[in-house]
C-alpha positions as CSV (number, residue, x, y, z in Angstrom):
1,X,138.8,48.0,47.8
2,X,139.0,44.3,48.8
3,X,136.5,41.8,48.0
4,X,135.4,40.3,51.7
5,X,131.9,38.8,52.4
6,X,131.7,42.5,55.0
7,X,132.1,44.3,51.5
8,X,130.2,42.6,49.3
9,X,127.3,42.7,51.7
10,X,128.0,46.7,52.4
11,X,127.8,47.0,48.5
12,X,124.7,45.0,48.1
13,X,122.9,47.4,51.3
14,X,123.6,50.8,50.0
15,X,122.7,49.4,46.2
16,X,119.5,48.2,47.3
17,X,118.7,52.0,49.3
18,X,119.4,53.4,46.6
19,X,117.2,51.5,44.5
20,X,114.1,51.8,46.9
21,X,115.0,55.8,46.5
22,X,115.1,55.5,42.7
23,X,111.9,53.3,42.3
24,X,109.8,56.4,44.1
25,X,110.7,58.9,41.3
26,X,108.1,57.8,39.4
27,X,105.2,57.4,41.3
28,X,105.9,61.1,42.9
29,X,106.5,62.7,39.3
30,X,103.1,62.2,38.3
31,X,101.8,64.2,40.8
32,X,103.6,67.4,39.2
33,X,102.8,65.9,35.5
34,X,98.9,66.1,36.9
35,X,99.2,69.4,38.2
36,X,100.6,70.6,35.0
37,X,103.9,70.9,35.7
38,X,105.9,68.9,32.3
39,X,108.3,66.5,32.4
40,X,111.3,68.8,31.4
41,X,109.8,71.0,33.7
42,X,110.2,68.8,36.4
43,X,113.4,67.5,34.5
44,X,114.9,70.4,34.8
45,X,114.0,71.4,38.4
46,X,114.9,67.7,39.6
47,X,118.3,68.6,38.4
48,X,118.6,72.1,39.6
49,X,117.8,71.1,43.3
50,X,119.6,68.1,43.3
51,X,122.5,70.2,41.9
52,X,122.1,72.4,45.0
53,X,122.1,70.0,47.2
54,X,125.2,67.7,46.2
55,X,126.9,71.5,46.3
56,X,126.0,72.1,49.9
57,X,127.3,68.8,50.6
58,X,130.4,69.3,48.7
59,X,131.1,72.9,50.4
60,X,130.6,71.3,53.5
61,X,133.0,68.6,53.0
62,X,135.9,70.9,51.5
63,X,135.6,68.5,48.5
64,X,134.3,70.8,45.8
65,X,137.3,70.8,43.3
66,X,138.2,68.1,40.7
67,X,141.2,67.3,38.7
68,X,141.2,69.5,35.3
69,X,141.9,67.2,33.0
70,X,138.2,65.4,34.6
71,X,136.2,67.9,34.0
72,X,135.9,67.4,29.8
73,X,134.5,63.8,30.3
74,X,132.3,65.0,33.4
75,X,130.9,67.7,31.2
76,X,130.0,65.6,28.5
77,X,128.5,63.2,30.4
78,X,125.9,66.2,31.9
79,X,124.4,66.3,28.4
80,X,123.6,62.5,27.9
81,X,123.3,61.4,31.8
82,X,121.8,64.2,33.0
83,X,119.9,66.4,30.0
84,X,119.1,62.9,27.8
85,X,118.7,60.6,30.8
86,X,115.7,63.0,32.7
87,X,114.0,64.1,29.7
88,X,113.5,60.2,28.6
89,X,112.9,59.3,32.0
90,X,110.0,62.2,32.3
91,X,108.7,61.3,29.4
92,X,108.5,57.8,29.4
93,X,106.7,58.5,33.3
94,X,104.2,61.0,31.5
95,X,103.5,58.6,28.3
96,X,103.4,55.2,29.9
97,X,102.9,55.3,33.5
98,X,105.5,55.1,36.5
99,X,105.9,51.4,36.6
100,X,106.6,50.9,32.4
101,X,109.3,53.9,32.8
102,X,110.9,52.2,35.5
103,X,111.5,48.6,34.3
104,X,112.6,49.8,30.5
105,X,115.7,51.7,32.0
106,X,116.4,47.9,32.9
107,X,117.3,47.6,29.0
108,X,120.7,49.1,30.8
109,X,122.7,45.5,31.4
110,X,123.2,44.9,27.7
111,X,124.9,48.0,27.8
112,X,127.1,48.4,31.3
113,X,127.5,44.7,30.4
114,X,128.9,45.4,27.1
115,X,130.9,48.5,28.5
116,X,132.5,46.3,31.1
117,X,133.8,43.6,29.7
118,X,135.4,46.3,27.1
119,X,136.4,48.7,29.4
120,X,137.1,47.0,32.9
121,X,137.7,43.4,31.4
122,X,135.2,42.2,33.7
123,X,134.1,38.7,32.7
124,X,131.1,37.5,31.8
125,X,130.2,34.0,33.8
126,X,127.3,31.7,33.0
127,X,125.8,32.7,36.3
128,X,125.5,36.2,35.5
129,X,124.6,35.5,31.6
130,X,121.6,33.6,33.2
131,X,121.1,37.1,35.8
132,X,120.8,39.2,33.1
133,X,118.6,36.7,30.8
134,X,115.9,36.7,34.1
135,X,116.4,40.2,34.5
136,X,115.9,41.0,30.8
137,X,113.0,38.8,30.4
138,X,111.5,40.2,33.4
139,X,111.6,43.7,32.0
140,X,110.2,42.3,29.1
141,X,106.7,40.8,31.2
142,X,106.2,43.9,32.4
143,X,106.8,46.1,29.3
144,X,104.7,43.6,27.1
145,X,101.9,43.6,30.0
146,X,101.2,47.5,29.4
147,X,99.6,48.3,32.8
148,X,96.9,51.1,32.8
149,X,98.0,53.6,30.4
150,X,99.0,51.2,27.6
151,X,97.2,52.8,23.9
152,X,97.9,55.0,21.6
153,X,101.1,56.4,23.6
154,X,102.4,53.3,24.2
155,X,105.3,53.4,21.1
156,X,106.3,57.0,21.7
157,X,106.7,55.3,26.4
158,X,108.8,52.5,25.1
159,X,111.2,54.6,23.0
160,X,111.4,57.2,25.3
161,X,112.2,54.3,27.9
162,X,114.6,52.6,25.8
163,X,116.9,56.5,25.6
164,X,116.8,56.4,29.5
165,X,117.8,52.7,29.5
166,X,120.9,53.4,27.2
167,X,121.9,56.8,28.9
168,X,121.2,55.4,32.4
169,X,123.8,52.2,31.6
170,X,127.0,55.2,31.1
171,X,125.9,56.1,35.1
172,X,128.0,52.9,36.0
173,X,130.4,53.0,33.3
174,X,131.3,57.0,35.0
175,X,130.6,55.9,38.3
176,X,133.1,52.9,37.9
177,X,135.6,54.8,36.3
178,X,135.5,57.8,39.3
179,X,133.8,56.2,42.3
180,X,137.5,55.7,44.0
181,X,138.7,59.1,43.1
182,X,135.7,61.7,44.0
183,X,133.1,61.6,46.5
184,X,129.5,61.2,44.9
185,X,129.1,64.8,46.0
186,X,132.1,66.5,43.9
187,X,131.1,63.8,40.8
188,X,127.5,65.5,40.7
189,X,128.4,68.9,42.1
190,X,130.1,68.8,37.9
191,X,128.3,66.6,36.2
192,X,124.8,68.5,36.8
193,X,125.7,72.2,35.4
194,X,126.0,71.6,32.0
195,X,123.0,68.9,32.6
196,X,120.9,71.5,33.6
197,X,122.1,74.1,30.8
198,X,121.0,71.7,28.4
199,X,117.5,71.4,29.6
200,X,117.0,74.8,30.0
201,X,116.1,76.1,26.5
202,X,113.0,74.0,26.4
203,X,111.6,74.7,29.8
204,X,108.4,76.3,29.5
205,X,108.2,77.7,33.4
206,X,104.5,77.1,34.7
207,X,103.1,79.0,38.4
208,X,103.8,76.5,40.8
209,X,101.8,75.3,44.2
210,X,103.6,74.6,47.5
211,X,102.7,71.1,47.3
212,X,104.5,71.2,43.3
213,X,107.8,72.5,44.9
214,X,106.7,69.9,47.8
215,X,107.4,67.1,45.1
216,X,110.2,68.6,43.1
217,X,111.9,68.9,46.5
218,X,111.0,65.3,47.2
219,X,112.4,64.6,43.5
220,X,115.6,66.8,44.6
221,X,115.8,64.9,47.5
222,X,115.7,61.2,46.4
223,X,117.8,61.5,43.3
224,X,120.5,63.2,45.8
225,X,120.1,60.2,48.2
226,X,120.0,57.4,46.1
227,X,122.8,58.5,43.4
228,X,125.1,59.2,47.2
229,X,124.2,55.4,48.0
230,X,124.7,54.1,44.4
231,X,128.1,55.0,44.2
232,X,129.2,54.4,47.2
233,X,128.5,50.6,46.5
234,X,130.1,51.0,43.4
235,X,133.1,50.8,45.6
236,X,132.2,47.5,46.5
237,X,130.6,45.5,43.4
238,X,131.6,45.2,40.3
239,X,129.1,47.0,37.3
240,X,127.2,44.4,36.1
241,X,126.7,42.9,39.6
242,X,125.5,46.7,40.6
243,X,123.1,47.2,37.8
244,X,121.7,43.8,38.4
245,X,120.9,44.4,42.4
246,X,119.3,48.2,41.6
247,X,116.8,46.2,39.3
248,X,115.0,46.1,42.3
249,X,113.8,49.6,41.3
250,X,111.5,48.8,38.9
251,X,109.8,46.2,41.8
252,X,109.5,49.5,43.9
253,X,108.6,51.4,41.3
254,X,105.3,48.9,40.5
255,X,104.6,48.7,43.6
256,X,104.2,52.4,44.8
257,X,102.3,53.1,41.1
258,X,99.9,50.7,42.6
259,X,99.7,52.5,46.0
260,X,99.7,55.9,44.9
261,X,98.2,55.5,41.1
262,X,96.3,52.2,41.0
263,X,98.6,51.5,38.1
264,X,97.9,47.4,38.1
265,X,99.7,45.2,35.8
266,X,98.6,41.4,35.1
267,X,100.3,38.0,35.1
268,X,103.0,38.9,32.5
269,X,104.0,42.0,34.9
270,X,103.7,40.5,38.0
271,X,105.8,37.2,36.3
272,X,108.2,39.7,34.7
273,X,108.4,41.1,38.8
274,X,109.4,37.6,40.0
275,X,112.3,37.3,37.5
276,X,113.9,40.4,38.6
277,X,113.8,39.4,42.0
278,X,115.4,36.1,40.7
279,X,118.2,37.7,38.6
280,X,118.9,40.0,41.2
281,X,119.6,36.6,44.3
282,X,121.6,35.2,41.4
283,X,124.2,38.0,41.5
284,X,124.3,37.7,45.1
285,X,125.1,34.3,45.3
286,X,127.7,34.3,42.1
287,X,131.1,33.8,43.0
288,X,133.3,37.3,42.9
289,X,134.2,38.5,39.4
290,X,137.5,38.7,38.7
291,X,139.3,40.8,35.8
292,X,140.6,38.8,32.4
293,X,143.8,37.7,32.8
């Protein structure tokens, strides 16, 4: 795909959906975690519907089938991006509150920027060094800020947050690697069964409302949406410049913990916030990456 002002900007729209998408997860998995529901629970359903879903689409678009020698990698990958990732993402909700969860998968640019210039020979320019530095250090204002449900717990959010940060940074490495060979709907309708098998042993099933399958159907729902948009403007930006526009998430995330959860955070939070915002106009205003010669 060409790199035109018309793509770039395409990229940087569905990026920034998907993020708004992502950044609600949070704030609407705390209803089920305070309705008893756990977070593999609702782990495990998330995936499950999602699953579902991405296969409807997939049927629907006669795209259902990938390439056999694929399916190894795209297996694998359902253990660690799909089992890993929503467990640590679940828990990190449950033990520290929608808002910490969110910003700590934002440890994820060390890593897709790591795995880029490695595996795509993407460079890394003094612009974006300084993106990611803002980004990091925002991340950092927020985690060190707390919010409401910093005590005790706090330890057991950030590691839990720091495992979804590192699994979360292989979604662009994948995505990267397949986004111009599979629609998002045929990556998932694969990558989701074996992450599903891998929850399933420590699912403890609980009765659930209407409004619980309400929210895992919301869950269902957003993840669908947003991982649809993500890739598609992987086709458009490079990695690095992706994973620093979706930091918007954790901005989304804080700000509908507030709405919904009167999760506040203070100055370092609200600082951390800013700097985000700031790494993420950086990327858009870098000049294109090219590869290294």
């Amino acid at each position: 795909m060409p790199n035109t002002p018309q793509s770039s900007l395409r990229g940087y729209v569905l990026i920034f959906g998907a993020a708004l998408l992502w950044g609600l997860l949070g704030p609407v998995s705390r209803y089920l975690f305070a309705a008893g529901v756990s977070p593999i629970e609702a782990g495990f359903f998330r995936a499950l519907l999602t699953w579902i879903l991405f296969g409807i689409h997939a049927t629907a678009k006669r795209q259902v089938m990938a390439d056999t020698k694929d399916l190894p990698i795209l297996f694998a990958f359902g253990f660690v991006g799909i089992s890993l990732f929503y467990a640590a993402n679940m828990m990190a909700i449950d033990k520290g509150g929608a808002a910490l969860a969110s910003v700590l998968l934002y440890t994820a640019p060390f890593w897709v920027a790591l795995f880029s210039y490695f595996l795509f020979g993407e460079r890394m320019t003094l612009i974006k060094g300084i993106a990611m530095v803002l980004a990091v250090a925002g991340v950092w204002g927020i985690c060190a800020d707390g919010g409401p449900m910093a005590g005790e717990s706090i330890g057991t959010a950030v590691l839990w947050g720091l495992t979804a940060g590192i699994c979360y940074s292989l979604y662009y490495i994948i995505g990267k690697k397949f986004s111009g060979t599979y629609a998002p709907y045929t990556l998932f309708f694969w990558i989701l069964p074996t992450g599903i098998l891998g929850l399933l042993p420590f699912v403890e099933f609980t009765t659930k409302t209407p409004m619980n399958w309400f929210h895992l159907l919301l869950l269902a729902f957003f993840s669908y949406s947003a991982n649809s948009l993500y890739y598609l403007g992987l086709r458009y930006l490079a990695p690095t410049r992706a994973v620093l526009t979706a930091t918007l998430e954790p901005v989304v995330a804080t700000f509908f913990a507030w709405l919904l959860w009167n999760e506040t955070l203070g100055l370092l939070g609200y600082g951390g916030s800013i700097l985000i915002l700031t790494g993420v106009l950086l990327t858009i205003v870098a000049p294109q990456d090219k590869a290294r010669g």
